[in-house]
C-alpha positions, 0 to 999 in steps of 0.5 A, spaced: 068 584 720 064 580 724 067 573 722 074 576 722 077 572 727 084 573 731 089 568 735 091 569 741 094 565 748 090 566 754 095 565 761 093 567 768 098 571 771 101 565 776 102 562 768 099 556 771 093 555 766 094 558 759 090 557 753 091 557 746 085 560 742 081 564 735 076 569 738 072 573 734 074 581 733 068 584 735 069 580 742 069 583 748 074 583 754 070 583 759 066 576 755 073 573 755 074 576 763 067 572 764 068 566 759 075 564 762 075 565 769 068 560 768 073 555 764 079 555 770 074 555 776 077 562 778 075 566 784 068 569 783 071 574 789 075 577 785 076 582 780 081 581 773 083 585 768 086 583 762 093 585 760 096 585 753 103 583 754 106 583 748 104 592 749 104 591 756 097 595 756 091 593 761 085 592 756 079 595 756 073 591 758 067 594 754 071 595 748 073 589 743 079 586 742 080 590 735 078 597 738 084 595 743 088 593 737 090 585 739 093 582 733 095 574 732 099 570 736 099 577 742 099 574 749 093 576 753 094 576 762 088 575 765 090 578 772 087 579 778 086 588 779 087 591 785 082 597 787 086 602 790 082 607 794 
């Protein structure tokens, strides 16, 4: 399964930057968390989450993007995430 790969679009949640890429399956949310707020120089201050707005479901960090069952040509938000307290 390692070499099985899925295409994606990666957006920020103001759509100002948006990235059309082929990802590993066995690659985990929080690597593309990591990868793209590296990439598009965004705050280090701050939280994201990923969300699947094709589901409309908050991906989870620790699983990969088949465990969180992402399929070709899904939409991914990377968004900033509020704690609440």
């Amino acid at each position: 399964m390692s070499d099985e790969k899925v295409s994606v679009v990666l957006v920020t949640l103001d759509r100002t930057r948006r990235a059309s890429v082929t990802l590993p399956r066995s690659m985990y949310v929080s690597d593309i968390i990591k990868a793209s707020s590296k990439r598009w120089f965004l705050s280090f201050n701050m939280d994201y989450q990923v969300c699947n707005t094709s589901t409309n479901r908050v991906l989870l960090p620790s699983d990969s993007l088949n465990a969180n069952n992402v399929h070709d040509g899904d939409v991914l938000m990377l968004q900033p995430f509020a704690a609440h307290g």
